[in-house]
C-alpha positions as CSV (number, residue, x, y, z in Angstrom):
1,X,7.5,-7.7,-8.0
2,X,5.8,-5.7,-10.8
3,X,5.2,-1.8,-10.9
4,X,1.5,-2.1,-10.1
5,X,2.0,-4.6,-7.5
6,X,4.2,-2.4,-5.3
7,X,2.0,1.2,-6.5
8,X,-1.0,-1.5,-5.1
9,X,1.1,-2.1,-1.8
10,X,1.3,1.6,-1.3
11,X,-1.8,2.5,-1.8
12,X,-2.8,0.4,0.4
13,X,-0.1,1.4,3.3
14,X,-1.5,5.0,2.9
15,X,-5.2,4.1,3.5
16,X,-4.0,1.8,6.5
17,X,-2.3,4.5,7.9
18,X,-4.8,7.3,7.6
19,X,-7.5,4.4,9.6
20,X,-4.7,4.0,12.3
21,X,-4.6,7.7,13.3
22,X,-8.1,8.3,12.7
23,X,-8.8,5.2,15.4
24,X,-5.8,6.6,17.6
25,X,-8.0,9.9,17.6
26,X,-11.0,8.0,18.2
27,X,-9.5,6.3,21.0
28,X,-8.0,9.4,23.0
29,X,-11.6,11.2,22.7
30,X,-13.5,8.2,23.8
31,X,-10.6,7.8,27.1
32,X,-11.3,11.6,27.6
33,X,-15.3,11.2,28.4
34,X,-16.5,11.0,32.1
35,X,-17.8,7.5,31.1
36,X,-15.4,5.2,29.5
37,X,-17.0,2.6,27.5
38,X,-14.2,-0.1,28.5
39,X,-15.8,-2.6,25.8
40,X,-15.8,-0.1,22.6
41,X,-12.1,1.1,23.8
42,X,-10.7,-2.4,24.0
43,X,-12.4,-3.0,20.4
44,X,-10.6,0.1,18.8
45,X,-7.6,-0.3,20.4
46,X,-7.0,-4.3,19.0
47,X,-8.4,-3.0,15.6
48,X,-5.6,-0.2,15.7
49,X,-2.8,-3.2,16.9
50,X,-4.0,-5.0,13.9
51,X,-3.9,-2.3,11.2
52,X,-0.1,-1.6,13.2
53,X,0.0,-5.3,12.0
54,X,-1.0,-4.9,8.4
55,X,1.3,-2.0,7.9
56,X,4.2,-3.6,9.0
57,X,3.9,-6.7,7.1
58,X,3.1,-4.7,3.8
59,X,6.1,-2.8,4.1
60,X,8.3,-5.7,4.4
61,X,6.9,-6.5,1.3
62,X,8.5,-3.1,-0.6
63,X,12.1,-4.1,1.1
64,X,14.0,-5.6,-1.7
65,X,15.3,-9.0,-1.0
66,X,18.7,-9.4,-0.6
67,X,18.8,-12.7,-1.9
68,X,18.0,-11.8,-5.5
């Protein structure tokens, strides 16, 4: 994998990360309220299990393989 490839992957891990704790914020402020919008919670929560997802998949991509 080439220099700008893996500085790419990175980059990219860093915003990913910074929109899974903004939407874990989001998500214990919206449970606090007196009314819980069920629907909107259930939407953040399975956008913050994908982004979880996204990160995990590009960081396999930085481990060296162990084949080479």
């Amino acid at each position: 994998m080439h220099q700008e490839d893996i500085e790419a992957i990175r980059q990219r891990l860093t915003e990913l990360r910074v929109e899974h704790r903004d939407l874990d914020e989001a998500i214990a402020r919206l449970a606090e309220g007196v009314f819980v919008d069920q629907l909107q919670l259930s939407r953040l929560k399975k956008r913050k299990l994908l982004i979880k997802d996204m990160i995990a998949r590009l960081e396999s991509k930085l481990i060296p393989d162990l084949n080479a």
